[in-house]
C-alpha positions in Angstrom: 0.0 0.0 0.0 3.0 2.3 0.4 4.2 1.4 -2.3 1.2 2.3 -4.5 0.6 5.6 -2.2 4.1 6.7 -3.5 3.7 6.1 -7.3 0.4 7.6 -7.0 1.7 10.9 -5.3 4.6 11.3 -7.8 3.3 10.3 -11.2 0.4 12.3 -12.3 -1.4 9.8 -14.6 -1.5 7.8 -11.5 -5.0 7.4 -10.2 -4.8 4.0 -9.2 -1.4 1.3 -10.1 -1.2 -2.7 -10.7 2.0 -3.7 -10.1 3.8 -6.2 -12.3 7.6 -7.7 -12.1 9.2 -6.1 -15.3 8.5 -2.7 -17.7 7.7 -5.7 -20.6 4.9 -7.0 -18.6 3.3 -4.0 -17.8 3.5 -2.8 -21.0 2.1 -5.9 -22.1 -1.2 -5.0 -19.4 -1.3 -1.7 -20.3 -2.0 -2.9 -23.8 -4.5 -5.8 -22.7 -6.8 -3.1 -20.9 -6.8 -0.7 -23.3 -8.1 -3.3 -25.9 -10.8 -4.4 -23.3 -11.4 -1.0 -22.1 -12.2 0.3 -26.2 -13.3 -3.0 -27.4 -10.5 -2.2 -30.2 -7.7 -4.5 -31.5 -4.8 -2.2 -33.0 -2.1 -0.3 -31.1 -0.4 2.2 -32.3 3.8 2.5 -31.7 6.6 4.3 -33.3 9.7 3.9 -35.0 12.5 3.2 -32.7 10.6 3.2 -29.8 11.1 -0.5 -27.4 8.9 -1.1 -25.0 10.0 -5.2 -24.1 10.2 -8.5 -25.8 6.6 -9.7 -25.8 5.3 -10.8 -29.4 2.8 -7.5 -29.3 5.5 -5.1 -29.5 8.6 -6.6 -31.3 7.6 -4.4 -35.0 10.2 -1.3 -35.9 12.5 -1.5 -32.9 15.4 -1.3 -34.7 16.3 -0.3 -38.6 15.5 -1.9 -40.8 12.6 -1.3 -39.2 10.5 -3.7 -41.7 12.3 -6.8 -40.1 11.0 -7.8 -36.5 13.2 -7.3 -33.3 12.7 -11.3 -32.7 11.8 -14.4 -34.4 9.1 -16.7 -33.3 6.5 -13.8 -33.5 2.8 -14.8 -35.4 2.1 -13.0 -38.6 -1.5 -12.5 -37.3 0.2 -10.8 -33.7 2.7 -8.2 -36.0 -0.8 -7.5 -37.7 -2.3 -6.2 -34.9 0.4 -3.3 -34.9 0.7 -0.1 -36.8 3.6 1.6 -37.2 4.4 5.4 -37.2 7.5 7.3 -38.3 8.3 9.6 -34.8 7.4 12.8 -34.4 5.0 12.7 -37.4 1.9 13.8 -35.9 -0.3 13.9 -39.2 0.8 10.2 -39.7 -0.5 9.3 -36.2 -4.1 11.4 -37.3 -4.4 9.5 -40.5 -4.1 5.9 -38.9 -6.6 6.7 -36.0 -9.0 7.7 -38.4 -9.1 3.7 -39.6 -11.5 3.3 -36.1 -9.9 0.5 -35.1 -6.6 1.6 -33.2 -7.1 1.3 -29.0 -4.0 3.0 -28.0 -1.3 4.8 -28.9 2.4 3.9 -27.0 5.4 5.3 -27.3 8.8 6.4 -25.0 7.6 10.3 -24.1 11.2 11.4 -24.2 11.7 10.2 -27.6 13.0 6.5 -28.8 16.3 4.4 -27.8 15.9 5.7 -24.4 15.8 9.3 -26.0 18.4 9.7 -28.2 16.2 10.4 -31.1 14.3 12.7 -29.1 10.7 13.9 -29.6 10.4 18.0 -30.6 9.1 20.3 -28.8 4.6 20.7 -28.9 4.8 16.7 -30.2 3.7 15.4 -27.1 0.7 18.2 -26.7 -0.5 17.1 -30.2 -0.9 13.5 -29.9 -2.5 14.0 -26.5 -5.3 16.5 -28.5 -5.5 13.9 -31.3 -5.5 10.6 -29.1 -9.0 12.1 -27.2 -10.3 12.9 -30.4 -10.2 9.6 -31.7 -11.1 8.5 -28.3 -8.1 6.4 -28.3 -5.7 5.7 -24.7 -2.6 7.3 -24.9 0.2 5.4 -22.9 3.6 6.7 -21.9 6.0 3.8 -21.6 8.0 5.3 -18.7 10.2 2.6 -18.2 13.2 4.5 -18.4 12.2 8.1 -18.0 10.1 7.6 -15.0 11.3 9.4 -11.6 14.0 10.3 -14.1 13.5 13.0 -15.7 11.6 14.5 -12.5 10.0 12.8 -9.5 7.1 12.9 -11.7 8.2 11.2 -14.5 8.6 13.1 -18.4 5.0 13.3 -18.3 5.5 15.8 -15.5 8.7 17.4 -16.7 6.6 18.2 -20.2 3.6 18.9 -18.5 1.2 16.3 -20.4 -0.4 13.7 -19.1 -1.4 10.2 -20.5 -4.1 8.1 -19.7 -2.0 5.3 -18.4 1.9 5.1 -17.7 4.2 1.9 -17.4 7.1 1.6 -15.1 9.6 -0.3 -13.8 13.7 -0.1 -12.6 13.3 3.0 -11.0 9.8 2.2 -9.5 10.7 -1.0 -7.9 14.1 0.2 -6.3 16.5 -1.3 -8.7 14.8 -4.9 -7.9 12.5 -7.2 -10.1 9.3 -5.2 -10.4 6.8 -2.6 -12.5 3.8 -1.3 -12.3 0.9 0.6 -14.8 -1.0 3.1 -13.8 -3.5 5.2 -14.7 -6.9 6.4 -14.8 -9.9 4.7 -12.6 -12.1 3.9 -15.7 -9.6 2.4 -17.5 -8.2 -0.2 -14.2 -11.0 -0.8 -12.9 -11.2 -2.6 -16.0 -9.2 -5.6 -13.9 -11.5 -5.3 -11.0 -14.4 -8.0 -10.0 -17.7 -5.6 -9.8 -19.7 -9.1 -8.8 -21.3 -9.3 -12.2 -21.0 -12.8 -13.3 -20.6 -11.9 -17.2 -18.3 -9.4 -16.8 -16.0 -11.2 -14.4 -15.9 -14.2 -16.3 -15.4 -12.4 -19.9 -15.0 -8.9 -20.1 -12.7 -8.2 -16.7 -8.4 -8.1 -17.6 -7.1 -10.8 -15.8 -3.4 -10.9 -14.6 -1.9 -13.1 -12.1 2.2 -13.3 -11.1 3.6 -14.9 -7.9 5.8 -12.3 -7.6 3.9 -9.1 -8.4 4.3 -6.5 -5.7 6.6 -9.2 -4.2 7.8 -7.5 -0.3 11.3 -7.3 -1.2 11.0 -5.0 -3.8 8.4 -3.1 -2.2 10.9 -2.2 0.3 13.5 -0.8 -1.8 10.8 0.6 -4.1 9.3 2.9 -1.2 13.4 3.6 0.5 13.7 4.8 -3.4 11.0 6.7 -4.3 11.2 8.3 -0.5 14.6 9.5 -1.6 13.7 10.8 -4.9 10.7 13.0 -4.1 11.6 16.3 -3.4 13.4 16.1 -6.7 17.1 17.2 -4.9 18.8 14.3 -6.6 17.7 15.4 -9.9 18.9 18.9 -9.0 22.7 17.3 -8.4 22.6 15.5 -11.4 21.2 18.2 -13.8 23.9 20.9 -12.2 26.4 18.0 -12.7 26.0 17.5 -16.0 26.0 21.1 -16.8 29.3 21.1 -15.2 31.0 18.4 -17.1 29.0 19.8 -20.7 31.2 23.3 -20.0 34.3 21.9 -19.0 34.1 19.5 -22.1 32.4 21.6 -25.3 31.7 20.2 -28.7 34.9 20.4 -31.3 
């Protein structure tokens, strides 16, 4: 419960979290409920953007981007995924307009851990164009989350997604992750008592070790130590340093 009351306080998406044991398997969730939540089969990813190994997300990792990142993936799974070039916002309108795209996913800070960064407004645009489709945007914070502020890039860039995935940072450095997001869309995994919806429509997802108690204690002595956002502070004003003392030939 600490845990949970940490991630919520920090990331701003966070309404309520499921935790899961690695960023590939929340992604992987975070996918899952936005399918049941939209009733919609397609997601939506970029160029260069990795978010894990599962089959769902192994198109246009790395160039050539036409060739999978693995082997052993269905033709019928790739299928299910559309591909955008990054930062190509009229690309991302022109898909959604097909009807059948449930969310859009991609690394905020921009793809291979944000060395092809996204420019400046992108972020603002696909949130406008994600609600107008009505389809659920989803930050893959993996890497950038606590990192680029306590609150994640989402909070650094001031735009907020409808769900978030996380892990390393979230779980202390130990096996763990989490999504979160908004109530409509997890309540999606919850038993309301309804036999057809429990049986059929709720997201299922079981893990012996999800929220497992050793990671929740370095998770909460982390996330206690990055909150007031003083460690960023130090790392930001150290890399300023060692950027002036060592300038571009």
């Amino acid at each position: 419960m600490r845990w949970a009351e940490l991630v919520c306080k920090l990331i701003p998406s966070a309404e309520m979290v499921r935790f899961t044991m690695s960023g590939t398997e929340a992604t992987h969730l975070a996918m899952r409920i936005a399918r049941a939540y939209t009733g919609r089969s397609r997601v939506l990813k970029f160029q260069g953007h990795f978010h894990g190994w599962h089959d769902g997300v192994v198109a246009a990792v790395n160039p050539p981007y036409d060739v999978p990142m693995s082997a052993g993936v269905p033709a019928a799974t790739l299928d299910q995924l559309l591909v955008c070039p990054p930062n190509d916002i009229k690309a991302v309108d022109v898909l959604l307009q097909r009807g059948d795209v449930a969310a859009v996913i991609l690394e905020p800070a921009g793809g291979q851990s944000g060395t092809t960064p996204t420019i400046p407004g992108y972020l603002q645009e696909l949130r406008a164009v994600t609600e107008r489709h009505g389809v659920v945007l989803i930050f893959d914070e993996v890497i950038t989350g606590f990192r680029y502020s306590p609150g994640g890039a989402q909070a650094y860039f001031g735009v907020t997604p409808d769900m978030t995935t996380l892990a390393k940072i979230v779980a202390g450095g130990l096996p763990g992750g989490a999504v979160v997001g908004k109530k409509t869309l997890m309540n999606m995994m919850a038993h309301r008592g309804e036999p057809v919806f429990d049986r059929s429509q709720r997201v299922a997802q079981n893990g012996t070790y999800n929220s497992n108690p050793v990671s929740a204690a370095a998770a909460i002595t982390t996330l206690e130590l990055v909150a007031d956002g003083s460690l960023h502070a130090r790392a930001n004003k150290a890399g300023d340093e060692l950027r002036a003392a060592c300038p571009t030939p």
